[in-house]
C-alpha atoms as an extended CHARMM CRD file, in Angstrom:
* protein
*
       128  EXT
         1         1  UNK       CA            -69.3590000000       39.8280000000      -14.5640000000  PROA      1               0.0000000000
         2         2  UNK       CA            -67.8930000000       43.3770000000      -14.1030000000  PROA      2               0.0000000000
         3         3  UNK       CA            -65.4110000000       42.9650000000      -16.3000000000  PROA      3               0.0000000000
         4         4  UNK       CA            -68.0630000000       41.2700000000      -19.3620000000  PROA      4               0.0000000000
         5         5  UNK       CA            -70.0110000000       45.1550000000      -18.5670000000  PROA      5               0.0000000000
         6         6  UNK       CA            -67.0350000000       47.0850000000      -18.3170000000  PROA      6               0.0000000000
         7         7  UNK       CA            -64.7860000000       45.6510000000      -21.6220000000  PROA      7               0.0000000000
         8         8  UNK       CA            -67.5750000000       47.2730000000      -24.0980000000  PROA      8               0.0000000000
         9         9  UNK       CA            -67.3790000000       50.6440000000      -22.6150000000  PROA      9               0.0000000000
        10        10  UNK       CA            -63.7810000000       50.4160000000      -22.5680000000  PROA      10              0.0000000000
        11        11  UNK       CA            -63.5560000000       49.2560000000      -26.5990000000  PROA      11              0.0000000000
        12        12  UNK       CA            -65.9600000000       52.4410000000      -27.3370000000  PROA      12              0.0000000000
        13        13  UNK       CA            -63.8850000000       54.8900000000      -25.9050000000  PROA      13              0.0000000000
        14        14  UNK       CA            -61.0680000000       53.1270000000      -27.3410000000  PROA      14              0.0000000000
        15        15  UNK       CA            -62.8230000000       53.6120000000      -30.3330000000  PROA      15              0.0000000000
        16        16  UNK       CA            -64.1720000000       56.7250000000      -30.1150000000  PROA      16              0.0000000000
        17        17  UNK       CA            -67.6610000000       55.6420000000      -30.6680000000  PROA      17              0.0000000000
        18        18  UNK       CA            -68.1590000000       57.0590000000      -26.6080000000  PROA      18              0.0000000000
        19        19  UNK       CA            -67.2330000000       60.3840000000      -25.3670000000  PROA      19              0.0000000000
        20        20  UNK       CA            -63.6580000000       60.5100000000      -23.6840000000  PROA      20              0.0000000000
        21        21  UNK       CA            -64.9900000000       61.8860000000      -21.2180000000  PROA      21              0.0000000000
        22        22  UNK       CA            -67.6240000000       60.3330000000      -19.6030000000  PROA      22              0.0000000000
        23        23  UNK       CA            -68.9600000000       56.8400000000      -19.3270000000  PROA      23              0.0000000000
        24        24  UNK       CA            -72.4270000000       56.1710000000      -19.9620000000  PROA      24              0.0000000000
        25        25  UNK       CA            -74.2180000000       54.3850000000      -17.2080000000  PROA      25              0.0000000000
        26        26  UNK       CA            -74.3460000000       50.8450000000      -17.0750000000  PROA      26              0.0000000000
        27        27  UNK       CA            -76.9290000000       48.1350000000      -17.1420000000  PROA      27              0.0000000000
        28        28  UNK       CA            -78.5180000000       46.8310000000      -14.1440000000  PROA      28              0.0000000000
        29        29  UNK       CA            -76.7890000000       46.6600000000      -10.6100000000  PROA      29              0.0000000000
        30        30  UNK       CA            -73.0820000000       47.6280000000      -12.0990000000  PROA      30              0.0000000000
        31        31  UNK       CA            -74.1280000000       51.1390000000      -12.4070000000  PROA      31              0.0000000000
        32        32  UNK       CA            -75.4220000000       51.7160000000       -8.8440000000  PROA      32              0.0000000000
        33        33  UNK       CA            -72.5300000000       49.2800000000       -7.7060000000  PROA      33              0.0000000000
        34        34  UNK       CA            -69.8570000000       52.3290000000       -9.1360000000  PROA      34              0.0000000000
        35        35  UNK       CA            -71.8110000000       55.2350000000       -7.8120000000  PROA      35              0.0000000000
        36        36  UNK       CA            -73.5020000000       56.0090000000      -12.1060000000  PROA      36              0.0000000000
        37        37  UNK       CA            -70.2100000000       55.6530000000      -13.5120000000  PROA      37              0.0000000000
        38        38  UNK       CA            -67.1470000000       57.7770000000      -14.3640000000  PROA      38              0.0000000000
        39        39  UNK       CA            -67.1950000000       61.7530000000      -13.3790000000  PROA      39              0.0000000000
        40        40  UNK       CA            -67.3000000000       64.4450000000      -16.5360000000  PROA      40              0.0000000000
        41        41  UNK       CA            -63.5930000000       65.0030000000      -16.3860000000  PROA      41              0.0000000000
        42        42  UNK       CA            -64.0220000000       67.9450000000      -19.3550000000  PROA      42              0.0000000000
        43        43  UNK       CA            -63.8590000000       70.9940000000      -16.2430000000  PROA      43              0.0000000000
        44        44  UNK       CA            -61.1440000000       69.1960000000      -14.5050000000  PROA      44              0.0000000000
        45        45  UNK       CA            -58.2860000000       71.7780000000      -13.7950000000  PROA      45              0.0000000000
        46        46  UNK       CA            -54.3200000000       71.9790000000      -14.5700000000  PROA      46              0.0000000000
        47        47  UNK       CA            -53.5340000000       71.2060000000      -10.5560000000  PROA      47              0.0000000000
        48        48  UNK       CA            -56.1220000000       68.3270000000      -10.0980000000  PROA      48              0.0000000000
        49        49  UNK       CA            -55.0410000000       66.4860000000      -13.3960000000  PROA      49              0.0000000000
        50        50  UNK       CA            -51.5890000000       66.9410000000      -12.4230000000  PROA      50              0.0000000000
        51        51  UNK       CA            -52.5510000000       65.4750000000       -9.3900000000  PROA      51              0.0000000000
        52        52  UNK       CA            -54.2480000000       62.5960000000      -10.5100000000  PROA      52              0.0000000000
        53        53  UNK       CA            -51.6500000000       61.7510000000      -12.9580000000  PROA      53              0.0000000000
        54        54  UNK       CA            -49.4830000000       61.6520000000      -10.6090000000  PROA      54              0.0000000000
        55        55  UNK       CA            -51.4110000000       59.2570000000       -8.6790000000  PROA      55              0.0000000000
        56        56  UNK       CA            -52.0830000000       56.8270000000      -11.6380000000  PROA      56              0.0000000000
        57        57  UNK       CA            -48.2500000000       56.5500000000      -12.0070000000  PROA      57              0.0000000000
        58        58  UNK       CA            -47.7930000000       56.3360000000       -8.1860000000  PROA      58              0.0000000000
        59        59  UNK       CA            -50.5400000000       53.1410000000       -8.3390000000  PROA      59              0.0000000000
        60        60  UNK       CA            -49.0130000000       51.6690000000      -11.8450000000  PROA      60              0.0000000000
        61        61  UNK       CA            -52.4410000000       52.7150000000      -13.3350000000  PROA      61              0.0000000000
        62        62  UNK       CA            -50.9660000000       54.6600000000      -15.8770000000  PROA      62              0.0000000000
        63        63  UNK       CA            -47.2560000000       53.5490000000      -16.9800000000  PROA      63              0.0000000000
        64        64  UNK       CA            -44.6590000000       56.5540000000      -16.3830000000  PROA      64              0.0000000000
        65        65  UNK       CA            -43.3430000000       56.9100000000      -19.7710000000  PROA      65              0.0000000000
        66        66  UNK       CA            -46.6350000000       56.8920000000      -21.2720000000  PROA      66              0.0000000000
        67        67  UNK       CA            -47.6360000000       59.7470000000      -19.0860000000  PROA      67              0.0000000000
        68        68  UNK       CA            -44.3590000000       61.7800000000      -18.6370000000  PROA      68              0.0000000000
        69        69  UNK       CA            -44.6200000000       64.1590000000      -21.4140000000  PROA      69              0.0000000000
        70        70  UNK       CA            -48.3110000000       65.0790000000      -20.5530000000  PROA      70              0.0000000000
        71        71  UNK       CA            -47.2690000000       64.7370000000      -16.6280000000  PROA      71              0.0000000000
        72        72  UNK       CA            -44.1940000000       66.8360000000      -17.3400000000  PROA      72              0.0000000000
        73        73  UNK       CA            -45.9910000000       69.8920000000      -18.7350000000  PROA      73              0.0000000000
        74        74  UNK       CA            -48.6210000000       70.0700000000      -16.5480000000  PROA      74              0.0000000000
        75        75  UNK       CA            -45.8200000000       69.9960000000      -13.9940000000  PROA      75              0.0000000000
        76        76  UNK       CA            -44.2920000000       73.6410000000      -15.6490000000  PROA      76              0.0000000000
        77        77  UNK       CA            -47.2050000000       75.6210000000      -14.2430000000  PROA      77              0.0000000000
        78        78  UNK       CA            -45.7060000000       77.5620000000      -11.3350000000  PROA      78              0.0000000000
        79        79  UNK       CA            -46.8090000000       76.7570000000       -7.8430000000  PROA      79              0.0000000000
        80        80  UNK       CA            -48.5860000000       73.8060000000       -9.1100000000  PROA      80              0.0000000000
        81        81  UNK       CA            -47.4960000000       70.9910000000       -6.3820000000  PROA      81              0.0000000000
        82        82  UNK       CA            -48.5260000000       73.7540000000       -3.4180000000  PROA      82              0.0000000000
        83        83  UNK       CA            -52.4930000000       73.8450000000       -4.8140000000  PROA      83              0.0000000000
        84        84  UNK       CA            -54.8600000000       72.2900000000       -2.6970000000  PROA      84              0.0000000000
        85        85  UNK       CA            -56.3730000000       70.4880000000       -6.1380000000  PROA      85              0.0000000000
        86        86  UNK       CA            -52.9540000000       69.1120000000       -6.2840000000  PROA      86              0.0000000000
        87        87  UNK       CA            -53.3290000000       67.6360000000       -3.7680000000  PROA      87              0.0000000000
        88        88  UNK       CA            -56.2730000000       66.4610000000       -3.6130000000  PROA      88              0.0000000000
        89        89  UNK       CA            -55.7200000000       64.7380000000       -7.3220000000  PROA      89              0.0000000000
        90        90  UNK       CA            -52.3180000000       63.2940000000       -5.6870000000  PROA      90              0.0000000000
        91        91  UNK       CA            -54.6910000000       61.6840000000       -3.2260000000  PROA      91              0.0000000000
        92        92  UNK       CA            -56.7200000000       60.3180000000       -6.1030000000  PROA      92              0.0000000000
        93        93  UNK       CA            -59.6970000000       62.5630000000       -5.9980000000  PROA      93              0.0000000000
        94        94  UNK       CA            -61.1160000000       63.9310000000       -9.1190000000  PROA      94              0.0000000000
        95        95  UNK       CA            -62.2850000000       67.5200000000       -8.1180000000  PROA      95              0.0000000000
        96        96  UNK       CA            -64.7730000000       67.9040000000      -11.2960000000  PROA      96              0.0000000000
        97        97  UNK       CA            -65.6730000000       71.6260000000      -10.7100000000  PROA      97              0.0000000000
        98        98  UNK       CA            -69.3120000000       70.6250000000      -10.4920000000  PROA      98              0.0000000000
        99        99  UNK       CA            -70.4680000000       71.6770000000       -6.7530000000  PROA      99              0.0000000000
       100       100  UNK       CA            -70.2350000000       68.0120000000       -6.0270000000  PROA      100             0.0000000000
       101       101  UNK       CA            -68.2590000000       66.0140000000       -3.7440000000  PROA      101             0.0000000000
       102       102  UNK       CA            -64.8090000000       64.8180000000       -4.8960000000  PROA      102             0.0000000000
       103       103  UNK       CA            -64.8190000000       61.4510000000       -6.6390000000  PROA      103             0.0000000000
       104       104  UNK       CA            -62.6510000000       59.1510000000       -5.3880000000  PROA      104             0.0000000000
       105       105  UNK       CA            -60.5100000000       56.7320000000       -7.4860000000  PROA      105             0.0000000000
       106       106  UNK       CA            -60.2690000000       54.3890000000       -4.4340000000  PROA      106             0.0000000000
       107       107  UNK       CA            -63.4400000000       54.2130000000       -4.1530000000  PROA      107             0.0000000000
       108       108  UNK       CA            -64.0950000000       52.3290000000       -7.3680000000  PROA      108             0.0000000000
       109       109  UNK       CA            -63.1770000000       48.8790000000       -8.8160000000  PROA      109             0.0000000000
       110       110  UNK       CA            -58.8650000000       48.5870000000      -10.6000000000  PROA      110             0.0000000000
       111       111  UNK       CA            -60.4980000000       47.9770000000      -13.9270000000  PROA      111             0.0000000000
       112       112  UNK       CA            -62.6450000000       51.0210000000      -13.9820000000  PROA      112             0.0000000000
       113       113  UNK       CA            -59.2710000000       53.3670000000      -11.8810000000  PROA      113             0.0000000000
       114       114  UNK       CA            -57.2690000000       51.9480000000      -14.8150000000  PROA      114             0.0000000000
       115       115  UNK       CA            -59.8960000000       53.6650000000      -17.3160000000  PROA      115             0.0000000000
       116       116  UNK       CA            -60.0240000000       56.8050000000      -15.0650000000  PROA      116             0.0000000000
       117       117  UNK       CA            -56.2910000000       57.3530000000      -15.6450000000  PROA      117             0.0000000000
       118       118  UNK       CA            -56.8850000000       57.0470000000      -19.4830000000  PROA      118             0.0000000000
       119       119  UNK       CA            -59.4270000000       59.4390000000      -19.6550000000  PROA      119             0.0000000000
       120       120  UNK       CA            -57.4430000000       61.7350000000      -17.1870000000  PROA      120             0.0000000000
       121       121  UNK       CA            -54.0710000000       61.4830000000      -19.6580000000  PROA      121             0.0000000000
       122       122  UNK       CA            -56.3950000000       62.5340000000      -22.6020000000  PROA      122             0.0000000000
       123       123  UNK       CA            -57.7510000000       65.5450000000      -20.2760000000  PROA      123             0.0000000000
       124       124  UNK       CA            -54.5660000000       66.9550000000      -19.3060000000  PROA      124             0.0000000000
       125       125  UNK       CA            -52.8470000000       66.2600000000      -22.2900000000  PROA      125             0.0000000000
       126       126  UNK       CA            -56.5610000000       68.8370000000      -23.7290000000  PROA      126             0.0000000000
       127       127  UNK       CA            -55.0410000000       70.9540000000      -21.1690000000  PROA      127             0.0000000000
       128       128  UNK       CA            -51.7260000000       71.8590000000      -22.7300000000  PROA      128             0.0000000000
């Protein structure tokens, strides 16, 4: 069922007919069942995507190759691994910026933390 909700968003971001970053909420139950979807990811820092990215990788969300170059620059900014949005992102918390809590990438379903780590490689890759 999630997955018959979840494949359309993930062919319009895909094909750009939805904004990379955010999800629109879903239908029914699905959206309250992943919190209203997908956090804006557009004031996400250098440090947290770094973070995250790293965690995608870490979790085989992301593959390495496909996110070394982008991982790799965001890596170059100096002092970057002792930030605490480093860490957090390492973690797998998404620290949006927002004044909300930090979203976090456990805390949601493997199909939707797979699409999390695709919109986070297009952020930080925005970021360079």
């Amino acid at each position: 069922m999630l997955l018959r909700l979840v494949l359309p968003i993930c062919l319009a971001v895909a094909t750009g007919s939805a904004s990379a970053q955010t999800i629109p909420k879903l239908p029914g139950g699905a959206s309250s069942m992943l919190g209203g979807g997908l956090p804006n990811l557009s004031s996400v820092g250098i440090p947290n995507a770094a973070g995250v990215l790293k965690y995608c990788v870490q979790n085989k969300l992301l593959s390495a190759t496909g996110a070394d170059n982008v991982l790799g620059g965001l890596m170059k900014t100096p002092g970057i691994e002792s930030k605490p949005e480093y860490s957090a992102g390492a973690a797998g918390n998404i620290l949006t910026g927002q004044g909300g809590s930090p979203f976090s990438l456990d805390s949601i379903p493997a199909e939707l933390k797979k699409l999390a780590c695709d919109m986070m490689l297009k952020q930080g890759a925005s970021l360079l």
